[in-house]
N, C-alpha and C positions, 0 to 999 in steps of 0.2 A: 963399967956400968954408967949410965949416960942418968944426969940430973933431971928431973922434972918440975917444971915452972908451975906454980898452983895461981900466979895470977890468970884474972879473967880475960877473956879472949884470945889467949896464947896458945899454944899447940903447947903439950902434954907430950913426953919420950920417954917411952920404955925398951928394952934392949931392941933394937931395930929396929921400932915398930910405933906409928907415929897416928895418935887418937886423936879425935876431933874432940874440943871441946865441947860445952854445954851451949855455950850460944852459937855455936853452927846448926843452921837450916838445913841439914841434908835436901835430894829430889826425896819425891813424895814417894816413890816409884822404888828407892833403897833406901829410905831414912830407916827403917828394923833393921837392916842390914849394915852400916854406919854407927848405928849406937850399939847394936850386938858384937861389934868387932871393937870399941873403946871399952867394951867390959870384959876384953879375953883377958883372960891367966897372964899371967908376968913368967912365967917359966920357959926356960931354954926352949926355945923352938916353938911358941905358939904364935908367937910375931906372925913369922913366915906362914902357920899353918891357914891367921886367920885373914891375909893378902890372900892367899891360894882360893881361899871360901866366897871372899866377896866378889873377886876377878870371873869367878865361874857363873855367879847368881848374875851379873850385870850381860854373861854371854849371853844368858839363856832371856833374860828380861826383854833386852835392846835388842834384837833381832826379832823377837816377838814382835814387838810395838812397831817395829816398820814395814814386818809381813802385816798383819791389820791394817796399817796405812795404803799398806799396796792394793790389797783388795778393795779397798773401797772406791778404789779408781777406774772403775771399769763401770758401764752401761751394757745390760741384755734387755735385746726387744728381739721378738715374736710379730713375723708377717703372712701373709699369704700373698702367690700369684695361683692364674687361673689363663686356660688356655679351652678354646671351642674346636671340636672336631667333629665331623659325620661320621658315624661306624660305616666300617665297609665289610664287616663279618655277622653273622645273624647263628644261634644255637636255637635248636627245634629240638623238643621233644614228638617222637611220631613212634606208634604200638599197634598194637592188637591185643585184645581180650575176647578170648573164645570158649564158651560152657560147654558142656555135654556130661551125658550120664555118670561117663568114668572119665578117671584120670589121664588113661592112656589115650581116648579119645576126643578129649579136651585138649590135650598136646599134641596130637599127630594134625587139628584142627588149623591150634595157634602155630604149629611148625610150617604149615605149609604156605599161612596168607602171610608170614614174614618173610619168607622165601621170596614171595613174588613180592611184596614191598620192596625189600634188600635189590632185589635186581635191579625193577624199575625206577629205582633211584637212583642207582648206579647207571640206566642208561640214559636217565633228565642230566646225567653231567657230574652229580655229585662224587667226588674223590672217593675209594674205598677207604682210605685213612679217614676219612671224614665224616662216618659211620661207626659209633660206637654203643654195643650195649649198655643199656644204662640200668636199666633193672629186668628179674624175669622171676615170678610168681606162681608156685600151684598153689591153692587151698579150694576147700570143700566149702559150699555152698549149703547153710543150713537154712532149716524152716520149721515153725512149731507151728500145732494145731490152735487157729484163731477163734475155731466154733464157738458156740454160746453154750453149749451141752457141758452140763457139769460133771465133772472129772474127782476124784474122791482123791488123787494124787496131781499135781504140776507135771505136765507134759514134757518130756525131753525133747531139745534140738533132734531132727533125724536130718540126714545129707542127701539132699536132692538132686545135687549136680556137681560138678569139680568144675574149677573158673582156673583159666591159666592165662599169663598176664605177660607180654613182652612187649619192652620199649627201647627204644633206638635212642641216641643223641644223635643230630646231624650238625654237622658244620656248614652253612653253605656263604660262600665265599661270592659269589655273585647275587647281592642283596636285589639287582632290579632285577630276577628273576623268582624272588622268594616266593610271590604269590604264586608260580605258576607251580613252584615244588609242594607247597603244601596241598595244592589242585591236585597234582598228579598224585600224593601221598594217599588221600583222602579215597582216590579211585581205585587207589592199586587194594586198596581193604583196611587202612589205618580206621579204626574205630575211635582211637587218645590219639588226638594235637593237642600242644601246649607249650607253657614254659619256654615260651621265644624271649631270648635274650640278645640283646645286640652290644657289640664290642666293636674297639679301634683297635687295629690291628699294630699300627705304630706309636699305643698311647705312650709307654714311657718313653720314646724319642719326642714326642710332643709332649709331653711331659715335664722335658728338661728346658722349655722354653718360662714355662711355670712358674718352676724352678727361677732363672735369671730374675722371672719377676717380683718374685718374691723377694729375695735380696736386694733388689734396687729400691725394692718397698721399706722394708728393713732399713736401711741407711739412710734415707729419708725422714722415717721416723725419727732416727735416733740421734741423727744431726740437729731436725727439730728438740729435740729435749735438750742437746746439749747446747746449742746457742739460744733458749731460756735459760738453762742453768748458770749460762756464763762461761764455758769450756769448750774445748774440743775434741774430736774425735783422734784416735789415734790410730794403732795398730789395730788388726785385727787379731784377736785371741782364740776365737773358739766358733766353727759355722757348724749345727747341730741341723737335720733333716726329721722332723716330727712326725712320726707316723706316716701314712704311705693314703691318702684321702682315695675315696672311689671317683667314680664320674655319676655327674646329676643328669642323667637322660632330660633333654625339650624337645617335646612332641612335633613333628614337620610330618604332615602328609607326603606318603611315596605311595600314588598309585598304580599297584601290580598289576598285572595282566587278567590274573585271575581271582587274587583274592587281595582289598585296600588292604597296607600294609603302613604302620608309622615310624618310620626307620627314628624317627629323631635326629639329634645333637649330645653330641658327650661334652659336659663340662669337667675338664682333668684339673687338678688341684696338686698344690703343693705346698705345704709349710713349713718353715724353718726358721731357725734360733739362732740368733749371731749376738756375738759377745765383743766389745771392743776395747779398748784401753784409754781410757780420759786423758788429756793431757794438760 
């Protein structure tokens, strides 16, 4: 059995197990844990049990507080680049809408001026890949009685005619001929033009230039913040790609052959999240 000193400021012994007195300061961080282990049991074996107890709370403590430390050492900024291109692909909406009495003669109508559209499009150059249905429609065509003659019941819809509705996508891939496809479309029997869209055919390779610039924007900024803060930059941690942005069309006169066309300018965007390590 090992003696215990009751003067002030001396360490205190109990069998193995050695308590901090009253005027120790524990850290702030384990002092419950310090005074909770000078009030264990005196009995065989709780020395050891309550080393065991504190050794464990100080693993999980101290590694805590330096993961926290760590994370705080890092800078995330958010940039954008931007890249200009000409489309050099144009999408056309081109149809026919054809009425008559009946159904079947409303279709055999719109079957046959697609027919000669489809071809003649096909012989202005356009790919047959490059023609695709995009919608086809029967309904019936109603009409009520507008007369002034008063009516002792509301007149029902009766059907006047069936309307049948066919429309093409086209692709057409040589843009300084566009005006002359929609010309020939219009003649071959298209009644619906529309929905012209223009596209870069190579955006996301020009895209990845965007890209570069945005990153270099990115580091820029963030060197800026870090040489205000007084630090610098370190590793890179983490390069994130924010959504996938469209293209802002600017209008540029192309005039067609046959019909003024405004091809425009694609503006491609790109933004991205980089994360870096302070040092």
């Amino acid at each position: 059995m090992l003696r215990m000193s009751t003067e002030q400021g001396k360490y205190r012994k109990w069998r193995g197990l050695v308590a901090i007195s009253h005027n120790y300061r524990p850290p702030r961080q384990c002092g419950r844990s310090f005074m909770a282990l000078g009030r264990l049991s005196t009995a065989p074996g709780a020395g050891l049990a309550g080393v065991v107890a504190l050794l464990l709370l100080l693993w999980g403590v101290l590694p805590a507080k330096a993961a926290e430390r760590e994370m705080q050492k890092r800078i995330t900024v958010a940039a954008s680049g931007t890249v200009t291109a000409v489309p050099d692909i144009a999408l056309i909406s081109a149809g026919v809408v054809s009425e008559a009495e009946t159904a079947r003669a409303a279709l055999e109508a719109n079957t046959a001026a697609m027919r000669r559209l489809i071809e003649g499009l096909k012989a202005a150059g356009i790919e047959a890949g490059d023609i695709q249905t995009a919608s086809f429609d029967v309904h019936p065509v109603y009409s009520t009685d507008t007369s002034n003659a008063p009516s002792p019941r509301p007149q029902r819809p009766t059907i006047v005619a069936y309307r049948v509705q066919n429309q093409v996508r086209i692709t057409a891939r040589n843009i300084d001929r566009l005006g002359e496809v929609l010309d020939r479309a219009v003649t071959l029997g298209a009644n619906q033009v529309g929905g012209i869209e223009f596209r870069v055919s190579q955006a996301e390779k020009l895209r990845d230039d965007a890209r570069r610039e945005a990153i270099a924007n990115a580091r820029r900024r963030a060197e800026l913040f870090a040489s205000a803060a007084g630090v610098k930059l370190g590793r890179v941690l983490q390069i994130e790609e924010v959504g996938e942005e469209g293209s802002r069309p600017m209008p540029r006169l192309m005039k067609a052959e046959a019909v003024p066309i405004e091809r425009g300018t694609e503006t491609l965007e790109a933004t991205v999240r980089v994360t870096w390590e302070l040092e």
